[in-house]
BAFI-3210 file (N, C-alpha, C; in Angstrom, 3 decimals, decimal comma, padded with zeros to 6 digits):
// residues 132
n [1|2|3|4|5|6|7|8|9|10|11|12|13|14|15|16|17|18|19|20|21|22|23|24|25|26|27|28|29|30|31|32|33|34|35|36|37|38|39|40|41|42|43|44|45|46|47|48|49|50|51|52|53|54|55|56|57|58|59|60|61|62|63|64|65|66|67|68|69|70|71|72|73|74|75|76|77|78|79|80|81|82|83|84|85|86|87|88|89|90|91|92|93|94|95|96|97|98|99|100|101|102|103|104|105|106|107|108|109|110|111|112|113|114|115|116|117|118|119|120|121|122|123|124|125|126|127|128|129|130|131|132]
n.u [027,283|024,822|025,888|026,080|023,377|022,150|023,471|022,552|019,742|020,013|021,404|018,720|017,087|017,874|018,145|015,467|014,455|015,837|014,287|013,580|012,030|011,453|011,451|009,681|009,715|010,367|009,931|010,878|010,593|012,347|013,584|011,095|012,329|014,268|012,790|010,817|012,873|013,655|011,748|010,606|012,842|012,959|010,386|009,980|011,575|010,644|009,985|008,694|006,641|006,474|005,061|005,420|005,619|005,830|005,224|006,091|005,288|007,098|007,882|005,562|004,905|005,806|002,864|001,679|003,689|003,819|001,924|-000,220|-000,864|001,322|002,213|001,621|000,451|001,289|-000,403|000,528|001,409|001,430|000,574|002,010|000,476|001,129|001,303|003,740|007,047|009,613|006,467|005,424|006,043|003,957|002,086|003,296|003,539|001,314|000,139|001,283|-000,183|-002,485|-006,341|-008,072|-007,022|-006,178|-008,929|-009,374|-007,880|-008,621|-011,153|-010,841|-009,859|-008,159|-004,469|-002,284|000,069|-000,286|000,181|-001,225|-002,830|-002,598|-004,279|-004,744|-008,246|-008,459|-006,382|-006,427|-008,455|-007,627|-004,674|-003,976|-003,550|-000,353|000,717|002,309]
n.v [-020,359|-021,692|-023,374|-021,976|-020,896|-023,602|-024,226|-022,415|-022,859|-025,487|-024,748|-023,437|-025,292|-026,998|-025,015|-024,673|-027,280|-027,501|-026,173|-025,699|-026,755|-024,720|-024,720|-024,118|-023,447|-022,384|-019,254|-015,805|-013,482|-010,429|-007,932|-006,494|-005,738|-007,449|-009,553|-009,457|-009,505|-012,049|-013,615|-013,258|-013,533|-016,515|-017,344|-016,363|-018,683|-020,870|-022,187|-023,897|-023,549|-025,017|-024,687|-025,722|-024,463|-021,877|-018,768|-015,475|-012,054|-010,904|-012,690|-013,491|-012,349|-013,970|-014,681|-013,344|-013,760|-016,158|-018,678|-020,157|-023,202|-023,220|-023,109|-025,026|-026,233|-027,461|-029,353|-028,112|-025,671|-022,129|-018,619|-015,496|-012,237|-008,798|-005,174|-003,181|-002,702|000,048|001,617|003,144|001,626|-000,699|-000,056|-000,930|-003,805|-004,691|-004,253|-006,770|-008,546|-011,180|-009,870|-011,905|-012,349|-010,101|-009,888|-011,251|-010,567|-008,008|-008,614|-009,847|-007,434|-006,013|-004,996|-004,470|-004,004|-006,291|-010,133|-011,780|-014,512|-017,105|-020,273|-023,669|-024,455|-022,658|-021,536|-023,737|-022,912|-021,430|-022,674|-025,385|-028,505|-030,074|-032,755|-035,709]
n.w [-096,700|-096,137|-094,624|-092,338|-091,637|-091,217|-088,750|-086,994|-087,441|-085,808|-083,377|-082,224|-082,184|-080,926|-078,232|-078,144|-077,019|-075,378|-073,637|-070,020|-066,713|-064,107|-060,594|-058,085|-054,869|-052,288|-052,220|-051,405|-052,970|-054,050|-056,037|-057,684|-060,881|-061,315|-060,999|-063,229|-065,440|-064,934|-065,497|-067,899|-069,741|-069,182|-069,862|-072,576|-073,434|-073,558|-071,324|-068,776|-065,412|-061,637|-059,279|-055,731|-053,538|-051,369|-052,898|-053,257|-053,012|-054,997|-056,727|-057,598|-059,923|-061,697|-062,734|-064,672|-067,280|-068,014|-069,864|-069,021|-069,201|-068,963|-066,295|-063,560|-059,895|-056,773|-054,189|-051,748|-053,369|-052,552|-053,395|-052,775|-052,228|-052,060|-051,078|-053,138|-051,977|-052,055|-051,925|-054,652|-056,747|-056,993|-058,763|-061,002|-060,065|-060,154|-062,930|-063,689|-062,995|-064,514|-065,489|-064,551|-061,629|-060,531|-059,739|-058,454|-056,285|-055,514|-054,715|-052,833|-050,745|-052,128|-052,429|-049,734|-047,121|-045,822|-046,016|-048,423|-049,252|-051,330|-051,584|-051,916|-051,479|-053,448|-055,380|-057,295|-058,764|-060,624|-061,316|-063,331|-061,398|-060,890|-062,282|-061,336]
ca.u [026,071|023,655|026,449|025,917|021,762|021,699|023,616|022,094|018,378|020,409|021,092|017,865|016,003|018,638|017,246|013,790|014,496|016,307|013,363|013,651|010,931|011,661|010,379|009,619|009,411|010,585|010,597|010,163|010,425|013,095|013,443|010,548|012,396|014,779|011,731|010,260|013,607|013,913|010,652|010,395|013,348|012,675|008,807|010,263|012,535|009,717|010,266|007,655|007,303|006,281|005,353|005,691|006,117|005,671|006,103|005,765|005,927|007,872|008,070|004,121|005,033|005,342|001,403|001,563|004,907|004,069|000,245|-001,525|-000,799|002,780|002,038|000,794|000,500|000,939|-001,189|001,770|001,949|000,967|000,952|001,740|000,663|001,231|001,673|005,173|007,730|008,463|004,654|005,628|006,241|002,755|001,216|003,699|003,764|-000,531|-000,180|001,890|-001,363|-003,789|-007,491|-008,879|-005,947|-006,210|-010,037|-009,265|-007,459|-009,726|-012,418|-010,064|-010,179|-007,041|-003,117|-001,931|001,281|-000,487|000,391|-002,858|-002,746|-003,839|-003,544|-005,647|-008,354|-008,890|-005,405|-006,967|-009,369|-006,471|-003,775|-003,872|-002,695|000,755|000,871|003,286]
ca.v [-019,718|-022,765|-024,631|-021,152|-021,087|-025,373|-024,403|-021,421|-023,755|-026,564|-023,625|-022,843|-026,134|-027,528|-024,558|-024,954|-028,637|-027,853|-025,706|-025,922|-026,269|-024,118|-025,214|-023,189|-024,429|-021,249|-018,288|-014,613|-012,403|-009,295|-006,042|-006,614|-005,476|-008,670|-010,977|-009,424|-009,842|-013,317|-014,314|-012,885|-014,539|-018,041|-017,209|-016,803|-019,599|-021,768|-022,327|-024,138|-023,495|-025,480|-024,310|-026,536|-023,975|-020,492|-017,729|-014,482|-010,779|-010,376|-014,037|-013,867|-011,616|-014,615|-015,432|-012,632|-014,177|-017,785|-018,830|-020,597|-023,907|-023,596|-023,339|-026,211|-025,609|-028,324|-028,901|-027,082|-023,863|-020,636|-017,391|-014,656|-010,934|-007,674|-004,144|-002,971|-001,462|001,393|001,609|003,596|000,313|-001,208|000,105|-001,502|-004,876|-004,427|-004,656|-008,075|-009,546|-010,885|-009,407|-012,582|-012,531|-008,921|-009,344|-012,479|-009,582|-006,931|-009,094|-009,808|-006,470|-005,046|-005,400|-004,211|-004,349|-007,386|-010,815|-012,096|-015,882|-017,856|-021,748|-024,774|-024,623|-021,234|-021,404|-024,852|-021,891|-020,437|-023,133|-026,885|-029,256|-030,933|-034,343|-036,350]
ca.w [-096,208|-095,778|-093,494|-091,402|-091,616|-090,355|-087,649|-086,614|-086,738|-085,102|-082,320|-081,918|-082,245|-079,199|-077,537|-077,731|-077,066|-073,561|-072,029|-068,705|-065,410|-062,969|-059,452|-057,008|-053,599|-051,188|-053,068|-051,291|-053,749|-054,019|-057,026|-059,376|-062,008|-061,712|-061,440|-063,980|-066,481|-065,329|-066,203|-069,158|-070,307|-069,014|-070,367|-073,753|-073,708|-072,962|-069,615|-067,747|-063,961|-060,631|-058,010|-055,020|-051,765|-051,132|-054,287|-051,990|-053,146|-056,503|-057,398|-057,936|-061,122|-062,960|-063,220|-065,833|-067,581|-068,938|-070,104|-067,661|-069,928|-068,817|-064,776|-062,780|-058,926|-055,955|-053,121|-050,972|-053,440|-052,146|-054,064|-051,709|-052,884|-051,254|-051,471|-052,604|-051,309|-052,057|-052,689|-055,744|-057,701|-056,742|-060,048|-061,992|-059,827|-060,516|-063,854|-064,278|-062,998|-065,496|-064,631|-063,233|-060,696|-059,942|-059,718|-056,807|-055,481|-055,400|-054,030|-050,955|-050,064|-052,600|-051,701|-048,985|-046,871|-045,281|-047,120|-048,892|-049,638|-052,448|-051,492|-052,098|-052,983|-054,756|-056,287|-058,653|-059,912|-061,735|-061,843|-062,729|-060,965|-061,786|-062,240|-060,048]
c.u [025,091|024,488|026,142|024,257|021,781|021,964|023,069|020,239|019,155|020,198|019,841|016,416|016,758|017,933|016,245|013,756|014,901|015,146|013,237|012,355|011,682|010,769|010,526|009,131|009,544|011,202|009,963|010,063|012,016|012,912|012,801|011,160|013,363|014,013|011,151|011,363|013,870|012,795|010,272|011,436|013,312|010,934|009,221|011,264|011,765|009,687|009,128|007,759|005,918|006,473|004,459|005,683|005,302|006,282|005,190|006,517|006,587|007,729|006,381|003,839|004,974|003,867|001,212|002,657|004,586|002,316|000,211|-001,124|000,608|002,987|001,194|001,904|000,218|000,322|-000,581|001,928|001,283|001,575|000,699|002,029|000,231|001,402|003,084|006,107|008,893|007,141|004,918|005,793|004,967|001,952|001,827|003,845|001,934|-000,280|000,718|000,995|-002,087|-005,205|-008,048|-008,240|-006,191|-007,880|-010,326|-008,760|-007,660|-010,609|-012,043|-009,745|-008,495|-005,528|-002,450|-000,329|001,258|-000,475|-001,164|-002,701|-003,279|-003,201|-004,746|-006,999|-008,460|-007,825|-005,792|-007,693|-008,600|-005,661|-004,153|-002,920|-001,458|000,492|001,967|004,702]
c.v [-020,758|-023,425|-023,318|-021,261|-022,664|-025,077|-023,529|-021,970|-024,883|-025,934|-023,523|-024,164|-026,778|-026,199|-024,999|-026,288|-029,100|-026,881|-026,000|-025,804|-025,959|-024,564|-024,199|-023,609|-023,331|-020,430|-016,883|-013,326|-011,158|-008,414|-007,134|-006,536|-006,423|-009,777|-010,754|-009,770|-011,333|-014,030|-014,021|-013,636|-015,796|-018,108|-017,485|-017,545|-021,273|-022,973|-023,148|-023,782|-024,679|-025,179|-025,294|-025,923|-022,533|-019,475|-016,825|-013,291|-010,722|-011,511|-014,032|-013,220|-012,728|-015,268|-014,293|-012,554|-015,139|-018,058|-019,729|-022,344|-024,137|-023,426|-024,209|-025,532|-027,233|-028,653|-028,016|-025,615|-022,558|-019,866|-016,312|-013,397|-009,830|-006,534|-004,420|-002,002|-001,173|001,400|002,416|002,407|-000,670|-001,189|-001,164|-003,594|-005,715|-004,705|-005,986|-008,761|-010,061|-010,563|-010,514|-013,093|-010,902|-008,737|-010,437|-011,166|-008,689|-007,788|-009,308|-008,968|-005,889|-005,469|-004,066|-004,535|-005,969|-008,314|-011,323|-013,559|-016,589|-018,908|-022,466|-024,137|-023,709|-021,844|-022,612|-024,132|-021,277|-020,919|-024,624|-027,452|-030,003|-031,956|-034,792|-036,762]
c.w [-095,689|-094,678|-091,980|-090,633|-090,857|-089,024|-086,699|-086,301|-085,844|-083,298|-081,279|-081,776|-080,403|-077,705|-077,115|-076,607|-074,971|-072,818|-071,086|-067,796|-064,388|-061,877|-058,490|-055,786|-052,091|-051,752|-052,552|-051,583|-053,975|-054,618|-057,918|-060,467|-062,527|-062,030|-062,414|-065,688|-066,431|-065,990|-067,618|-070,031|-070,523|-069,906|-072,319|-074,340|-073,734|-072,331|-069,388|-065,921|-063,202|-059,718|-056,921|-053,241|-052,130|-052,446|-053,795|-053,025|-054,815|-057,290|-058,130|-059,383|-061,881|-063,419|-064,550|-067,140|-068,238|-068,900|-069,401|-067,819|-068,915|-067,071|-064,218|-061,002|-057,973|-054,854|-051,897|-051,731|-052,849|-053,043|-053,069|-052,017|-051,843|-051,757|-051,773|-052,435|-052,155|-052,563|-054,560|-056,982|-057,399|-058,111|-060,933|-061,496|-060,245|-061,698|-064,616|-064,060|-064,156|-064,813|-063,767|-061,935|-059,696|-059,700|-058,105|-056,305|-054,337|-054,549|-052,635|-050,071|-050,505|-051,958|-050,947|-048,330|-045,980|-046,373|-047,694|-049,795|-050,398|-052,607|-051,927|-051,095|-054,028|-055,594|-057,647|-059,159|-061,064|-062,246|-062,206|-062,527|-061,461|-061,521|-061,756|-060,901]
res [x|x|x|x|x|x|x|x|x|x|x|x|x|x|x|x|x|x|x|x|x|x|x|x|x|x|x|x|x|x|x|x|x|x|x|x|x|x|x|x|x|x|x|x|x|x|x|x|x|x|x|x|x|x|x|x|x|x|x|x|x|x|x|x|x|x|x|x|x|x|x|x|x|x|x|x|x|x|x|x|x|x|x|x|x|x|x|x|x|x|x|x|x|x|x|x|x|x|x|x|x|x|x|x|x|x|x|x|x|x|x|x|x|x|x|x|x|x|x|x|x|x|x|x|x|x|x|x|x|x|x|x]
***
């Protein structure tokens, strides 16, 4: 029983241990409901991400996925948010935001089927910077 339990923390410490950063460099999104299972997994695997390029449409789900702590943003990232399609999934792509994301939003005049850009410098309001 205990040689089962060591290995079973051994398991789980090698886990932790390999968390991975995801980079993101040209990413334009596809079915929410995949970005939302990958991130959630990589989120509680504790993932870090980098983003480096464009994270357009579905990909932008992960600002409501990993604490703020665990995203750094490069002078190249863009976050690119839109209505979606089918509009019927808009509510649910709305509430992966956190409010002071959905309140940049709102102030930009709401999401639409037009893209709505959040680059340098706003995006340092929300993300910090990675280090090199």
């Amino acid at each position: 029983m205990r040689c089962w339990i060591a290995a079973v923390l051994a398991l789980l410490a090698s886990a932790t241990a390999r968390a991975e950063t995801v980079v993101i460099t040209s990413d334009y999104g596809g079915l929410l409901v995949a970005y939302e299972m990958k991130w959630q997994k990589l989120a509680a695997e504790g993932a870090t991400v980098r983003v480096a390029g464009p994270c357009l449409s579905a990909c932008t789900a992960l600002v409501g996925y990993f604490p703020r702590k665990s995203i750094c943003v490069t002078p190249q990232a863009t976050f690119g948010f839109h209505q979606a399609f089918p509009p019927f999934i808009t509510p649910q792509l709305w509430k992966d935001y956190p409010p002071d994301i959905q309140k940049w939003i709102t102030d930009k005049g709401g999401l639409t089927y037009q893209v709505m850009w959040m680059q340098a410098p706003d995006i340092f309001k929300f993300f910090k910077k990675c280090s090199t």
